[in-house]
N, C-alpha and C positions, 0 to 999 in steps of 0.2 A: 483637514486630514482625510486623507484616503485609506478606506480599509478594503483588503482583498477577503475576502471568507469561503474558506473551502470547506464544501461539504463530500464527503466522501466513505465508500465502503469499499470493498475489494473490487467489483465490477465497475463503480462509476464515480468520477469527481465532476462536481460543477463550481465553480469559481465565481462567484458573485463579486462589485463592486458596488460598495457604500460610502457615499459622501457624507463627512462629517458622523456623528453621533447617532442621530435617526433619519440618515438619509434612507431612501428610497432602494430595495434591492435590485441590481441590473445583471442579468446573468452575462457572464463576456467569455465565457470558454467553458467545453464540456467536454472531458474523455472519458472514453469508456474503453473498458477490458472485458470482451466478450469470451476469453481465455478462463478469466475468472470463475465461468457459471459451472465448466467442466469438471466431471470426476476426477479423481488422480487414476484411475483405469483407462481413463479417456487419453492424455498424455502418451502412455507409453502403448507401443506398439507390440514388446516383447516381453517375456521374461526377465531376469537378472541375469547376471553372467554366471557362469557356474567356478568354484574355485575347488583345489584338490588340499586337504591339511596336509600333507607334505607329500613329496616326490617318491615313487616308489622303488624300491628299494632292487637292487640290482639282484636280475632274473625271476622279479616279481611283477604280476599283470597289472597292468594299469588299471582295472577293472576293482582290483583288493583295496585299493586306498580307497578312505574318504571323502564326497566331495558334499559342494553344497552352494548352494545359490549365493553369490557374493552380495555384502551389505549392499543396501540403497542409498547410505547416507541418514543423516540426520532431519531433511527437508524433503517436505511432501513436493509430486512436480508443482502442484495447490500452491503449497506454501509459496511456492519458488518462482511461478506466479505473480502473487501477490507481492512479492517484494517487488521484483519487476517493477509493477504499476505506482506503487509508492513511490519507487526511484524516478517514473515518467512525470508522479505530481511534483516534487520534489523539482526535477530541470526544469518545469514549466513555472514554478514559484520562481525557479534563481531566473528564468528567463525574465520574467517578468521584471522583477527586482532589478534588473541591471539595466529594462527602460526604464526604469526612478515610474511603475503605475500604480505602486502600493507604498504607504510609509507604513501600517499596520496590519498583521495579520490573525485572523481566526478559524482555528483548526476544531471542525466538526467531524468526528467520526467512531464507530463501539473505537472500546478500550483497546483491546489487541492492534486496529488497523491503525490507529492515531499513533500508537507506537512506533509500529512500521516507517510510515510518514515521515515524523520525528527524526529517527534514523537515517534517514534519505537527503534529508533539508540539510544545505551547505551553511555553515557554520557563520554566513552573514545574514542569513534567515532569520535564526532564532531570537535575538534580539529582540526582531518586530512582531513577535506573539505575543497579544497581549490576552487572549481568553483561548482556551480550549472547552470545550464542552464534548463529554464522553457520552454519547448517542449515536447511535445511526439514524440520521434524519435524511437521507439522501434521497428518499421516496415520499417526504414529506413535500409538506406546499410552501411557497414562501412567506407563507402567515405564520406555520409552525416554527420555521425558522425563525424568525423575525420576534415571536413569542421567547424562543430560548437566547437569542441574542438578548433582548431587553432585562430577561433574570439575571443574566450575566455581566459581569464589573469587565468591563471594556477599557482597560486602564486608562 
C-alpha cells in the first residue's frame, strides 16, 4: 500500500510518500502560497465602490441622496486566497490519483484549513482518506509527523 500524507496550512503543503504501514517518509512535492502570508489591506489597491440608496429624485441634487461604500462580500481577499490554495492541493491530489501514486490518503492540517481542503478534493478522493489529523504540523519535523501518524488508526 501506498500512502500519500499531506501536510498542510494556508501558506504551505508538502506531500509525503509512505510505503506500507511504517514506511519511511519521502517528501515528493511542495507548494507553497506566498499570497497567503498577506494582509487583506495588502490585496486591494482601493477603496469599495461607492453606491447611492436610491436615485434622486427629479430637480433634486445628486449630492442630497445617500451614499455609501458598496459591500465587500462575505470572503476576506485572505479567505479567498486560502480557498485558492486548497483548490491547488486538491488538483494536485486528483493529479496524482489519476497516475494510480497513492491508494491511501492522510490529511494533516488546523481544523478550519482541513476543511477547506476537504471541499476542494474531487469526489474520487475521498474514499482514500483513511486518517485526518487536526493540527498544524507543517513547520514540524518528520519525526513529529511521523509521532502523530503512529497515534493515529491508519485504517
Amino acid at each position: 500500500m501506498n500512502t500519500r500524507i499531506v501536510v498542510a496550512d494556508e501558506s504551505e503543503a508538502r506531500f509525503y510518500e509512505m510505503q506500507g504501514r511504517a514506511g519511511a517518509l519521502r517528501l515528493v512535492l511542495q507548494l507553497q502560497d506566498p499570497k497567503a502570508r498577506m494582509h487583506d489591506r495588502d490585496f486591494k489597491s482601493d477603496r469599495p465602490g461607492r453606491v447611492f440608496d436610491h436615485a434622486a429624485a427629479p430637480g433634486q441634487r445628486h449630492g442630497a441622496v445617500g451614499h455609501h461604500s458598496a459591500p465587500g462580500g462575505q470572503q476576506s481577499p485572505r479567505e479567498h486566497e486560502t480557498q485558492l490554495f486548497a483548490r491547488q492541493i486538491g488538483a494536485a491530489l486528483e493529479k496524482e490519483h489519476a497516475a494510480k501514486q497513492f491508494d491511501r490518503l492522510v490529511l494533516i492540517a488546523g481544523p478550519r484549513f482541513l476543511g477547506s481542503i476537504r471541499q476542494q478534493l474531487h469526489d474520487s478522493i475521498h474514499p482514500l482518506i483513511t486518517a485526518e489529523i487536526h493540527k498544524d504540523l507543517v513547520h514540524q519535523s518528520e519525526a513529529v509527523i511521523r509521532e502523530h501518524l503512529q497515534s493515529a488508526e491508519l485504517g
